[in-house]
mmCIF file of the N, C-alpha and C atoms, coordinates in Angstrom:
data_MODEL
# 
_entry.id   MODEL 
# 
loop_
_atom_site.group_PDB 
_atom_site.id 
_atom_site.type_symbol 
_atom_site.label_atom_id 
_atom_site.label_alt_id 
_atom_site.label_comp_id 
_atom_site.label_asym_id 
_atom_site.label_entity_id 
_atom_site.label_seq_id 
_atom_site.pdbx_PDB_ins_code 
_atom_site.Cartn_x 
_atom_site.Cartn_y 
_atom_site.Cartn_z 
_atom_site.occupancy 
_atom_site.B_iso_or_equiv 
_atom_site.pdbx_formal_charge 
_atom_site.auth_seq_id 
_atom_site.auth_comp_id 
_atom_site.auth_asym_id 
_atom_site.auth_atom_id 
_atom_site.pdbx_PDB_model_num 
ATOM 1   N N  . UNK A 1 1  ? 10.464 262.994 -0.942 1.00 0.00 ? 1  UNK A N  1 
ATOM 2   C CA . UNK A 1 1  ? 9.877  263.037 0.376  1.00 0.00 ? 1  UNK A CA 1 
ATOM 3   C C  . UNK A 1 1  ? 10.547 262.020 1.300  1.00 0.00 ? 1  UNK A C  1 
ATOM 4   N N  . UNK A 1 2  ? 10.424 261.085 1.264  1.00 0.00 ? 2  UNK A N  1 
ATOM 5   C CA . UNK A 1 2  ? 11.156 260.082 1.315  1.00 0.00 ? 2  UNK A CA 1 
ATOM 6   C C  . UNK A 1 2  ? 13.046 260.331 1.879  1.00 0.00 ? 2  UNK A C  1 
ATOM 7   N N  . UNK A 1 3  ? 12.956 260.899 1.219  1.00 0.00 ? 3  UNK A N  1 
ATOM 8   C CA . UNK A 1 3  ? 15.050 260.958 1.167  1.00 0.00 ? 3  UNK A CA 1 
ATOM 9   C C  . UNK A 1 3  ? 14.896 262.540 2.412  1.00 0.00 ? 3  UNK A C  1 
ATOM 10  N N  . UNK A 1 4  ? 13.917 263.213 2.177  1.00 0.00 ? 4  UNK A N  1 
ATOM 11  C CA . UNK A 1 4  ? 13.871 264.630 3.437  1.00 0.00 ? 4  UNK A CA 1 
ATOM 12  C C  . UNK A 1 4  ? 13.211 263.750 4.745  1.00 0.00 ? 4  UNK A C  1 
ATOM 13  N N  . UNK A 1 5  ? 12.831 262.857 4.899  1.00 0.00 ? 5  UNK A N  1 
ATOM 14  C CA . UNK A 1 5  ? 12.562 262.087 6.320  1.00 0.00 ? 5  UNK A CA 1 
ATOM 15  C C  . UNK A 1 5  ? 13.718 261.170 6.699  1.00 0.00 ? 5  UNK A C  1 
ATOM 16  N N  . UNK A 1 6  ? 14.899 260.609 5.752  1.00 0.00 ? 6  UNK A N  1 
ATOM 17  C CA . UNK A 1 6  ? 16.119 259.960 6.231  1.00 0.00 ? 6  UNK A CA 1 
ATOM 18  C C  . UNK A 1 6  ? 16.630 260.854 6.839  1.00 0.00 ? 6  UNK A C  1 
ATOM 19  N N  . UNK A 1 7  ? 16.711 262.388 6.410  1.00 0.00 ? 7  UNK A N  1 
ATOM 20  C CA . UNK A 1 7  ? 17.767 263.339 6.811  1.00 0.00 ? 7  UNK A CA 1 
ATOM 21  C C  . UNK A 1 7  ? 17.106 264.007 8.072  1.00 0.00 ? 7  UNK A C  1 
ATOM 22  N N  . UNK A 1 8  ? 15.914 264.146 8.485  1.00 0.00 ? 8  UNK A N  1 
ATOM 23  C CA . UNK A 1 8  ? 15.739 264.245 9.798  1.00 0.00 ? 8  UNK A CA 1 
ATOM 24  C C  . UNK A 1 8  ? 15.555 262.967 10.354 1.00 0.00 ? 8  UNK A C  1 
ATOM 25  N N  . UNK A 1 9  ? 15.207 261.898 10.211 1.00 0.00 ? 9  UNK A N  1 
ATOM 26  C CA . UNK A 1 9  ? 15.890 261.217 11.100 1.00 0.00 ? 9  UNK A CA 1 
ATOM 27  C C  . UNK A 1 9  ? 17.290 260.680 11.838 1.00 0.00 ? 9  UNK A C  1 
ATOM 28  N N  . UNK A 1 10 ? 17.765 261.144 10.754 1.00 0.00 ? 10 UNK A N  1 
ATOM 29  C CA . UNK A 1 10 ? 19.717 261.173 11.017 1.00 0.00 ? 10 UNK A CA 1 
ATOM 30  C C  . UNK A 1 10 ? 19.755 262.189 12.162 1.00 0.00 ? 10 UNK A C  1 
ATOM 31  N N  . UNK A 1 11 ? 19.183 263.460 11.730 1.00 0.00 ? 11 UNK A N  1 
ATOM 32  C CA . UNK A 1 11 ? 19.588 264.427 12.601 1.00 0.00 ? 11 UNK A CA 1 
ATOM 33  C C  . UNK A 1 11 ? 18.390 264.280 13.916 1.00 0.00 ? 11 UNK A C  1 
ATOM 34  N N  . UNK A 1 12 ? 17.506 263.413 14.338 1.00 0.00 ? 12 UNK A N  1 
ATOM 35  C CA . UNK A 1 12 ? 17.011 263.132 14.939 1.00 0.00 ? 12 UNK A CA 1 
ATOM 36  C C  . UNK A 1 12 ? 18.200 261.945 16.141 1.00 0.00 ? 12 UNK A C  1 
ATOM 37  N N  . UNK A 1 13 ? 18.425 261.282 15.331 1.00 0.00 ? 13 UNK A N  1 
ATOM 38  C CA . UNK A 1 13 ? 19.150 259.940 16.171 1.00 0.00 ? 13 UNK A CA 1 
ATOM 39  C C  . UNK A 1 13 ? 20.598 261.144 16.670 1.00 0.00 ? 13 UNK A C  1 
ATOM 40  N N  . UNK A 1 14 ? 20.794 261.888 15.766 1.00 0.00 ? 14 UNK A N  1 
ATOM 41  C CA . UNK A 1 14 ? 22.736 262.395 16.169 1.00 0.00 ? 14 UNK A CA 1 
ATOM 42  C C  . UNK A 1 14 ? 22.238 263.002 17.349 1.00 0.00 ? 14 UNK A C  1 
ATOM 43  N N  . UNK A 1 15 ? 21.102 263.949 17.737 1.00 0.00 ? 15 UNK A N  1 
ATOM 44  C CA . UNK A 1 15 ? 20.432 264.722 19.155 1.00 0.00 ? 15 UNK A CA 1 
ATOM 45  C C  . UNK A 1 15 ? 20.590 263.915 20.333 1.00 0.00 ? 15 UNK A C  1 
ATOM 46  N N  . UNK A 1 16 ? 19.572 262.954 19.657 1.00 0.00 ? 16 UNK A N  1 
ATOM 47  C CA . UNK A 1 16 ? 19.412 261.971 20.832 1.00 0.00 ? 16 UNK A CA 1 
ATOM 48  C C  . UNK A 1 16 ? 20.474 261.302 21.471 1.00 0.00 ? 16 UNK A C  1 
ATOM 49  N N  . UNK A 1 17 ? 21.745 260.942 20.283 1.00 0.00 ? 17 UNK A N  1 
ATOM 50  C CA . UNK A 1 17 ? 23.184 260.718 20.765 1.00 0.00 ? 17 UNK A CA 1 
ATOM 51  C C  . UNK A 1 17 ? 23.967 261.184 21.921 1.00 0.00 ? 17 UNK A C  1 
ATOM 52  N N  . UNK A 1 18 ? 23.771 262.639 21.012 1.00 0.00 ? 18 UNK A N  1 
ATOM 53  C CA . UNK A 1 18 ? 24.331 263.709 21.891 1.00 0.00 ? 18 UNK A CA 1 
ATOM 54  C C  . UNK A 1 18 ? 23.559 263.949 23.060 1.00 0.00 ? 18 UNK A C  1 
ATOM 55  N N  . UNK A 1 19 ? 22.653 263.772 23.323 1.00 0.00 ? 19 UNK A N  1 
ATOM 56  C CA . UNK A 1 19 ? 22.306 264.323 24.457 1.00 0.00 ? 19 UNK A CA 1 
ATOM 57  C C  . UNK A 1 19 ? 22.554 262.807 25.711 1.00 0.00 ? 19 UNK A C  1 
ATOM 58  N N  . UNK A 1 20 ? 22.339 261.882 25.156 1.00 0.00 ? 20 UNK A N  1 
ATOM 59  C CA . UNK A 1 20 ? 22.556 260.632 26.075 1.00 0.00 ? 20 UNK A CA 1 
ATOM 60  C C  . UNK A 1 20 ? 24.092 260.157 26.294 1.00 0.00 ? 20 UNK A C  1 
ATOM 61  N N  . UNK A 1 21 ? 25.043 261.028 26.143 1.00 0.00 ? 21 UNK A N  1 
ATOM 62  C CA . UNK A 1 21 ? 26.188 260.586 25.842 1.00 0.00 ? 21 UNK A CA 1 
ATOM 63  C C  . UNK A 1 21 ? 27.111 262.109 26.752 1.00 0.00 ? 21 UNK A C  1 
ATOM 64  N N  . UNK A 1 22 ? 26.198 262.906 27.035 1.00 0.00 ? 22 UNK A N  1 
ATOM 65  C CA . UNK A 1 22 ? 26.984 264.679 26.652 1.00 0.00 ? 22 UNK A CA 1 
ATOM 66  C C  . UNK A 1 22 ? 26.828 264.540 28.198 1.00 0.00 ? 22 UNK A C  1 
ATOM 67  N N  . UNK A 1 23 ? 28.146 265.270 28.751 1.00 0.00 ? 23 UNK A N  1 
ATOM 68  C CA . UNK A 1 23 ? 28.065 265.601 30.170 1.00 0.00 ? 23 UNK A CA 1 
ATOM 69  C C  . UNK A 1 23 ? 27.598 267.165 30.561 1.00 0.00 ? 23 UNK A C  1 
ATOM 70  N N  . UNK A 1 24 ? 26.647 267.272 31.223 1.00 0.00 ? 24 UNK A N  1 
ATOM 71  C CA . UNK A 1 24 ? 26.771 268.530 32.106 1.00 0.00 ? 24 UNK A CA 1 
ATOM 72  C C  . UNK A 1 24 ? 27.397 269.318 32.411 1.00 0.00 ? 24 UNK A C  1 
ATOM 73  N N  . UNK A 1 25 ? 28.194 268.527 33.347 1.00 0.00 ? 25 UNK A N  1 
ATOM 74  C CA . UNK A 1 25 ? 28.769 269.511 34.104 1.00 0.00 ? 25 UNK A CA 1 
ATOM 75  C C  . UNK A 1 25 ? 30.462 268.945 33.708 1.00 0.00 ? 25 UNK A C  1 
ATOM 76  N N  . UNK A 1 26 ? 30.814 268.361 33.126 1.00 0.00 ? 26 UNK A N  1 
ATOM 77  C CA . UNK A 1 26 ? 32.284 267.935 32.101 1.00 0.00 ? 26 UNK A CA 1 
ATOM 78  C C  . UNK A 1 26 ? 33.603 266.874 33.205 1.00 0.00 ? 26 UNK A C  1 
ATOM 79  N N  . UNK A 1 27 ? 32.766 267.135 34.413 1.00 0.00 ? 27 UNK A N  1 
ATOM 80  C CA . UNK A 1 27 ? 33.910 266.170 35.341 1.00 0.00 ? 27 UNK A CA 1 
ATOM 81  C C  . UNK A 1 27 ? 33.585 264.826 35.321 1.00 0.00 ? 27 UNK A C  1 
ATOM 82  N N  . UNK A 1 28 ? 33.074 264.039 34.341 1.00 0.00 ? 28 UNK A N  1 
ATOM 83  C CA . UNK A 1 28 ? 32.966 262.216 34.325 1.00 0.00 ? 28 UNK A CA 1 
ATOM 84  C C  . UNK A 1 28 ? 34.238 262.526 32.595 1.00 0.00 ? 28 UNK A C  1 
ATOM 85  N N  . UNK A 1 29 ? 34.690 261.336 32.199 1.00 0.00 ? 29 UNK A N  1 
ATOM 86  C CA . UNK A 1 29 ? 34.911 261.146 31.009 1.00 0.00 ? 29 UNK A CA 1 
ATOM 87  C C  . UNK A 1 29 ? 33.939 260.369 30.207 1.00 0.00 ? 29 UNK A C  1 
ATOM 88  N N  . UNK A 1 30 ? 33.229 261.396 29.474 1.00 0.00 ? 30 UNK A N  1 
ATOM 89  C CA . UNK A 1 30 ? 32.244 260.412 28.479 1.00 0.00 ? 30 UNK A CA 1 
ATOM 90  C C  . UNK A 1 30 ? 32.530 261.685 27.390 1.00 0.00 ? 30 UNK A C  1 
ATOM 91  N N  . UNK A 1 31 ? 32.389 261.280 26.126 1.00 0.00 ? 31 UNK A N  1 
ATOM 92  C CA . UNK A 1 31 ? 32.499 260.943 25.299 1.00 0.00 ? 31 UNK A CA 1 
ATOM 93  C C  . UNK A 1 31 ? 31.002 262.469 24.578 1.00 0.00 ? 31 UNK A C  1 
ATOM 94  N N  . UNK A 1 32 ? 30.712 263.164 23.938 1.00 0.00 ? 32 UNK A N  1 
ATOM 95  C CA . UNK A 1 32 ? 30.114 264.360 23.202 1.00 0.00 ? 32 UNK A CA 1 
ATOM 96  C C  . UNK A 1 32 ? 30.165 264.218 21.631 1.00 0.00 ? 32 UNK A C  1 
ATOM 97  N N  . UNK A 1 33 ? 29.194 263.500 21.164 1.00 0.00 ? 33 UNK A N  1 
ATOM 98  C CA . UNK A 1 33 ? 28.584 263.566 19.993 1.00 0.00 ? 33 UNK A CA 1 
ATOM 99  C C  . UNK A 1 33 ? 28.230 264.929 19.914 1.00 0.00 ? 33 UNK A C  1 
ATOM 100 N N  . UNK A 1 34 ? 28.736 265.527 18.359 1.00 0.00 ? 34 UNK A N  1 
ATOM 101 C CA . UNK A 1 34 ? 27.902 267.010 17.959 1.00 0.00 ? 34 UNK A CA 1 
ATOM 102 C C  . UNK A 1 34 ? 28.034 266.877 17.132 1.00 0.00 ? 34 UNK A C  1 
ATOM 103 N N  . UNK A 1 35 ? 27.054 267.013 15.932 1.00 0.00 ? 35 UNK A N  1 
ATOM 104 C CA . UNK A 1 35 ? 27.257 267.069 14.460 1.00 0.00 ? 35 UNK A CA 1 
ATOM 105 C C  . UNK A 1 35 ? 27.028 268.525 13.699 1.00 0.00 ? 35 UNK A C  1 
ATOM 106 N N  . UNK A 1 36 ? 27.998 268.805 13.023 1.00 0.00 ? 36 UNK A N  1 
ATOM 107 C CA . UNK A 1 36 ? 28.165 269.694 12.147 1.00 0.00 ? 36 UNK A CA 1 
ATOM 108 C C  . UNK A 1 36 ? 26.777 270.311 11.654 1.00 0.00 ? 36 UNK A C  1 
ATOM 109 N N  . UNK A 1 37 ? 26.076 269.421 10.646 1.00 0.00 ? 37 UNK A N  1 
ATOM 110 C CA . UNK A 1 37 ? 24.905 269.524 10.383 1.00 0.00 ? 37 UNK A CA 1 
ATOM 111 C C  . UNK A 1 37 ? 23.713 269.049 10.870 1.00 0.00 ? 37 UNK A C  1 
ATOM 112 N N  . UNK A 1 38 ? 23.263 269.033 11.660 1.00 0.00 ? 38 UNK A N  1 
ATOM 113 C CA . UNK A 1 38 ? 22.347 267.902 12.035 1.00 0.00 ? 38 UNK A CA 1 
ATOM 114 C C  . UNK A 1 38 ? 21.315 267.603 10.987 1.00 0.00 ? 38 UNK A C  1 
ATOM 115 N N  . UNK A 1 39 ? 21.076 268.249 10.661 1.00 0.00 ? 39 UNK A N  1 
ATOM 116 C CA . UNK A 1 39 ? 19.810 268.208 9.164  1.00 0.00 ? 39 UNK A CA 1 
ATOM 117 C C  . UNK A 1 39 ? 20.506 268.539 8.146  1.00 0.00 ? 39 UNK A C  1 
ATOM 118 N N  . UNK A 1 40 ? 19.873 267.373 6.782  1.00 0.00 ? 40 UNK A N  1 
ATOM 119 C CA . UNK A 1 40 ? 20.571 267.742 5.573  1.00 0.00 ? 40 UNK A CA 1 
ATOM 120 C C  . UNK A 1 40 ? 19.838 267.712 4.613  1.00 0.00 ? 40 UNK A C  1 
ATOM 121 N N  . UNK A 1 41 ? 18.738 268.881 4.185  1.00 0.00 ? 41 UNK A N  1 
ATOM 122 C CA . UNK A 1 41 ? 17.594 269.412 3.249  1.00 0.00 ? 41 UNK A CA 1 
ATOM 123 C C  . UNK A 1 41 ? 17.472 268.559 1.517  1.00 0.00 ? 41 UNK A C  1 
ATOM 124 N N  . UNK A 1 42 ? 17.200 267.166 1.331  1.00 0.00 ? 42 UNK A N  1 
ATOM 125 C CA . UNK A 1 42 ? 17.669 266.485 0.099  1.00 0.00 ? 42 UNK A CA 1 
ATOM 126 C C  . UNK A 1 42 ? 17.013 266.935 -0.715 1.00 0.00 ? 42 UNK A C  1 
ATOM 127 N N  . UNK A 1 43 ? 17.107 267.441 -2.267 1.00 0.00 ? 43 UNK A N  1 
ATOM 128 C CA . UNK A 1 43 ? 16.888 267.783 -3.058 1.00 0.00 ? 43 UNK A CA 1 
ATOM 129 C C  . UNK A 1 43 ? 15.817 266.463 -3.864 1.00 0.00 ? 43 UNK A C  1 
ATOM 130 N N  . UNK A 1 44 ? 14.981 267.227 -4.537 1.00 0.00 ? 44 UNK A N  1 
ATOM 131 C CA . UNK A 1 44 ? 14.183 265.914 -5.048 1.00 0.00 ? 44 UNK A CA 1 
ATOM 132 C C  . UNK A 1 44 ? 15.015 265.057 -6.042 1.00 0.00 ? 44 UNK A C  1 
ATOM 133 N N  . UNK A 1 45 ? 15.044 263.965 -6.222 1.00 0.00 ? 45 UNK A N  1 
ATOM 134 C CA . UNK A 1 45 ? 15.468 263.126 -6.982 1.00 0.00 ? 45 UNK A CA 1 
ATOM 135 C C  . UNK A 1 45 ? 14.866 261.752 -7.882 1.00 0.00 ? 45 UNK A C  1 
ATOM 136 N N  . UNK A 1 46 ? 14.884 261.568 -8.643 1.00 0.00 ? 46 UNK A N  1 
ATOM 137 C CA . UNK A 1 46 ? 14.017 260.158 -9.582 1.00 0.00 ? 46 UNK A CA 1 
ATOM 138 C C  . UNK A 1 46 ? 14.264 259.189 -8.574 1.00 0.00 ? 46 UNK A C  1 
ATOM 139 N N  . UNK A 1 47 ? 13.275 258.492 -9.020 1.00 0.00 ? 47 UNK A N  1 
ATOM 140 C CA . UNK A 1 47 ? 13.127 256.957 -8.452 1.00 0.00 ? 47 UNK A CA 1 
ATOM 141 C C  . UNK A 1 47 ? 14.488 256.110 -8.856 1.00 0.00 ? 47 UNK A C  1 
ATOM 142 N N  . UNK A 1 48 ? 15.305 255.629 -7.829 1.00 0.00 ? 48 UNK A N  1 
ATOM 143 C CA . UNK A 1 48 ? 16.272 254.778 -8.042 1.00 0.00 ? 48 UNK A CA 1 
ATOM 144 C C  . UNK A 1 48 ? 17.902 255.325 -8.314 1.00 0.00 ? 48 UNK A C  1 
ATOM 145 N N  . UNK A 1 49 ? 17.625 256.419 -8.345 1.00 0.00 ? 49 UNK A N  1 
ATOM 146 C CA . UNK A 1 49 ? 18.665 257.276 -8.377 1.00 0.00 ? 49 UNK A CA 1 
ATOM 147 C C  . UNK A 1 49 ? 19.453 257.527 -6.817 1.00 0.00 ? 49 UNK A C  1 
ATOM 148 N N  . UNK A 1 50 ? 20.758 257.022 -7.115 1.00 0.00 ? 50 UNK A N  1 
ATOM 149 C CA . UNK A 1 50 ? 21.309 257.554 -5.773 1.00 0.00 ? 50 UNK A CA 1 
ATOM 150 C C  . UNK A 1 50 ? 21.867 258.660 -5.184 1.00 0.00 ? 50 UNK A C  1 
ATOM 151 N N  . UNK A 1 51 ? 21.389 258.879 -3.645 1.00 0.00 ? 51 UNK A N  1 
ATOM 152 C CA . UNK A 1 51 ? 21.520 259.961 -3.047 1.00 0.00 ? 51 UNK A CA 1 
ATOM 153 C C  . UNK A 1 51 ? 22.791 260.119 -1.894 1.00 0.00 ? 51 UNK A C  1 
ATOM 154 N N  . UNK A 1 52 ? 23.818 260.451 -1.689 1.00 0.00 ? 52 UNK A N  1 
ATOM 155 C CA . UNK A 1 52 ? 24.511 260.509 -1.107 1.00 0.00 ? 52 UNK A CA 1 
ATOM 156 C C  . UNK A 1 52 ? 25.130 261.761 -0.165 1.00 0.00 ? 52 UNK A C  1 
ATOM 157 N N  . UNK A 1 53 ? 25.477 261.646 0.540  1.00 0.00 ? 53 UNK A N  1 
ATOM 158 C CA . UNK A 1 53 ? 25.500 262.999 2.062  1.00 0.00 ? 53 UNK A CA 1 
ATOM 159 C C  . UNK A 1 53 ? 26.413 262.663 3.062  1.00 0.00 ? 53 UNK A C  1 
ATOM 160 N N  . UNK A 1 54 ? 27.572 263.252 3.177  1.00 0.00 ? 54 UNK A N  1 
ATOM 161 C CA . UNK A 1 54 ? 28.279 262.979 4.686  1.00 0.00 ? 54 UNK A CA 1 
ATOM 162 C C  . UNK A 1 54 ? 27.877 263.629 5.649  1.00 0.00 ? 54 UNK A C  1 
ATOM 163 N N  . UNK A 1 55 ? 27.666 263.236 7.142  1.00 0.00 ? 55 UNK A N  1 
ATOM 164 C CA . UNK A 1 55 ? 27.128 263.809 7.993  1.00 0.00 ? 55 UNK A CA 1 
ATOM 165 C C  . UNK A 1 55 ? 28.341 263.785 8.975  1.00 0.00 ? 55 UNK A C  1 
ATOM 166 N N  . UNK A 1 56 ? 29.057 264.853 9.283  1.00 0.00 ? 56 UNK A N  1 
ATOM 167 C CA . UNK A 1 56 ? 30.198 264.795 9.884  1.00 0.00 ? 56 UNK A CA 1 
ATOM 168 C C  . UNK A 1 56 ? 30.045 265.041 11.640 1.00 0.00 ? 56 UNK A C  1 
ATOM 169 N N  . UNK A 1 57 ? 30.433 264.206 12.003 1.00 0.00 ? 57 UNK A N  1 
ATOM 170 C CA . UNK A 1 57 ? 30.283 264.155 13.922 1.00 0.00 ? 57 UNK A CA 1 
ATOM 171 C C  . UNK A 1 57 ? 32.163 264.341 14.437 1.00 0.00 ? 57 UNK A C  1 
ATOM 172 N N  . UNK A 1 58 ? 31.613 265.052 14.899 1.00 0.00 ? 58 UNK A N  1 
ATOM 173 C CA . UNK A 1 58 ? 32.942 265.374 16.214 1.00 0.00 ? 58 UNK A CA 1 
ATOM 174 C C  . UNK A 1 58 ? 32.468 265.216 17.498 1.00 0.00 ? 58 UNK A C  1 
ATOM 175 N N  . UNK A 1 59 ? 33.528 264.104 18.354 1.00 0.00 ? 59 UNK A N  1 
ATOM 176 C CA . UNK A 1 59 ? 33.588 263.540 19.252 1.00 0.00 ? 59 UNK A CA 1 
ATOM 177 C C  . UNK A 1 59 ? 34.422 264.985 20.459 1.00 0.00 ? 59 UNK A C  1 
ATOM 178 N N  . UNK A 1 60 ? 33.071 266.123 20.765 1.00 0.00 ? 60 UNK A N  1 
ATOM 179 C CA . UNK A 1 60 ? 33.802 267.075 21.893 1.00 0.00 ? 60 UNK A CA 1 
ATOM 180 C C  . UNK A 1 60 ? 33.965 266.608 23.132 1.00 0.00 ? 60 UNK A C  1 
ATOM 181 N N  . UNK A 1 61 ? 33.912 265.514 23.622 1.00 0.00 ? 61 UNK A N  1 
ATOM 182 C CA . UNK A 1 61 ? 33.895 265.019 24.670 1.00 0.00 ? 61 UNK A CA 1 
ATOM 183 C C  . UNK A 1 61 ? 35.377 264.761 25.497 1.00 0.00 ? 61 UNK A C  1 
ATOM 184 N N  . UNK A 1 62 ? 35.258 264.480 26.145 1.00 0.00 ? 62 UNK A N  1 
ATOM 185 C CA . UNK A 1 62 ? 37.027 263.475 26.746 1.00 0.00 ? 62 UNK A CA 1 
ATOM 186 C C  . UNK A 1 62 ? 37.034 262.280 26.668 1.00 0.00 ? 62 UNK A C  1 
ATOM 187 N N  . UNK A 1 63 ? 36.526 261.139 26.378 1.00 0.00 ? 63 UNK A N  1 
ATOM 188 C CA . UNK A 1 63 ? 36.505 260.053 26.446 1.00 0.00 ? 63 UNK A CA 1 
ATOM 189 C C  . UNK A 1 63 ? 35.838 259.653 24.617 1.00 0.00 ? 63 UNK A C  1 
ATOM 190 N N  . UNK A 1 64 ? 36.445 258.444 24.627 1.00 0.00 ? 64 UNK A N  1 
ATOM 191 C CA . UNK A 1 64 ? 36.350 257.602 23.066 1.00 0.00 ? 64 UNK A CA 1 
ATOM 192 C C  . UNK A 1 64 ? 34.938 258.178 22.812 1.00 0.00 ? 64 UNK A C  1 
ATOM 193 N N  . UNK A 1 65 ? 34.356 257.996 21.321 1.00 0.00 ? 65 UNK A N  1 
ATOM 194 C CA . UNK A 1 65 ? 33.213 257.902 21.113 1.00 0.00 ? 65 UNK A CA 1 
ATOM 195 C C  . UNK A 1 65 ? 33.372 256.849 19.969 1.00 0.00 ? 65 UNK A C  1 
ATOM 196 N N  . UNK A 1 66 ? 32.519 255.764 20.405 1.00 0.00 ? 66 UNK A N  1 
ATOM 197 C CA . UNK A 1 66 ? 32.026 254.841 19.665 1.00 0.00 ? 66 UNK A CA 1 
ATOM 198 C C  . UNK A 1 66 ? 30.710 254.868 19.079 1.00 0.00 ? 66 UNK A C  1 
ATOM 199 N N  . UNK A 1 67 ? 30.353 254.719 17.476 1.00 0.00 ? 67 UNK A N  1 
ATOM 200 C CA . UNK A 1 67 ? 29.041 254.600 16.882 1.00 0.00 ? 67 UNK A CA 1 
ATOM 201 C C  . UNK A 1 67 ? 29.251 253.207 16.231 1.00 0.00 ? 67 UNK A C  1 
ATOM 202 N N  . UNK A 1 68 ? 28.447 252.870 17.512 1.00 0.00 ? 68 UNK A N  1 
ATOM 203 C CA . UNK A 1 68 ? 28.117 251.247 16.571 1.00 0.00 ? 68 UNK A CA 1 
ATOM 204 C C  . UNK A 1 68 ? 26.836 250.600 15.174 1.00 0.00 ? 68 UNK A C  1 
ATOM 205 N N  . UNK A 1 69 ? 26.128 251.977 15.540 1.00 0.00 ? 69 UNK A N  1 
ATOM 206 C CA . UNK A 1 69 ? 25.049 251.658 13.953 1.00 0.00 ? 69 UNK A CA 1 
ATOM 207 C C  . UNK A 1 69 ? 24.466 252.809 13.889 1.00 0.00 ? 69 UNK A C  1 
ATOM 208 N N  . UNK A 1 70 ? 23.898 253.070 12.878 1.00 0.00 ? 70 UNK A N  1 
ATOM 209 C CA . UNK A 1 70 ? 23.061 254.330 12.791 1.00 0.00 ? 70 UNK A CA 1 
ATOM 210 C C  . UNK A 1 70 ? 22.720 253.837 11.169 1.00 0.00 ? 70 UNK A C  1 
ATOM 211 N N  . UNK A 1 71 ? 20.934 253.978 11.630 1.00 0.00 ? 71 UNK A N  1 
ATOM 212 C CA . UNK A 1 71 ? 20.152 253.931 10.712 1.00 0.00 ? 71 UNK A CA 1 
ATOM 213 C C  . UNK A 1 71 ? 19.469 254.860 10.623 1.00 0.00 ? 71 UNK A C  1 
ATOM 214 N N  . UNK A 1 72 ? 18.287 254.949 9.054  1.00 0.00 ? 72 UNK A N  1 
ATOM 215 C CA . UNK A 1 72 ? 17.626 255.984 8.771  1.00 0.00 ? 72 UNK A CA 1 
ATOM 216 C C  . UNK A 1 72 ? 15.953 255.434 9.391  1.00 0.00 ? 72 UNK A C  1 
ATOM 217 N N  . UNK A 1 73 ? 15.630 256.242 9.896  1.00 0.00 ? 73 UNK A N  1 
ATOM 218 C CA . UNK A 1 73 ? 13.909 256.092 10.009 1.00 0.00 ? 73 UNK A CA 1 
ATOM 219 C C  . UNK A 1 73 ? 12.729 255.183 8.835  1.00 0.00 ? 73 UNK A C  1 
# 
């Protein structure tokens, strides 16, 4: 339960990225967070056992995209 609330919150924070970052109408240079997956459905797993997941972001934007932290909920 636990490890299915990291993965919407990931895909919670990548939205919110994208949308505070994403141009309209495309004539400023900033920068378009979009992630591949935004949600990533974790399978149950034992206590202490590690869980691992790449969450792949492409920068569609014109301008750099910098991620300076991203945490889980």
């Amino acid at each position: 339960m636990k490890l299915k609330c990291i993965g919407i919150s990931i895909g919670i924070i990548l939205m919110i990225a994208a949308a505070c970052f994403g141009s309209t109408d495309g004539s400023s240079d900033t920068p378009l967070a979009v992630a591949l997956e935004p949600v990533f459905q974790f399978e149950p797993v034992l206590d202490g056992e590690e869980v691992v997941h790449d969450f792949v972001i492409q920068n569609q934007g014109n301008a750099e995209l910098i991620i300076y932290k991203v945490q889980t909920g």
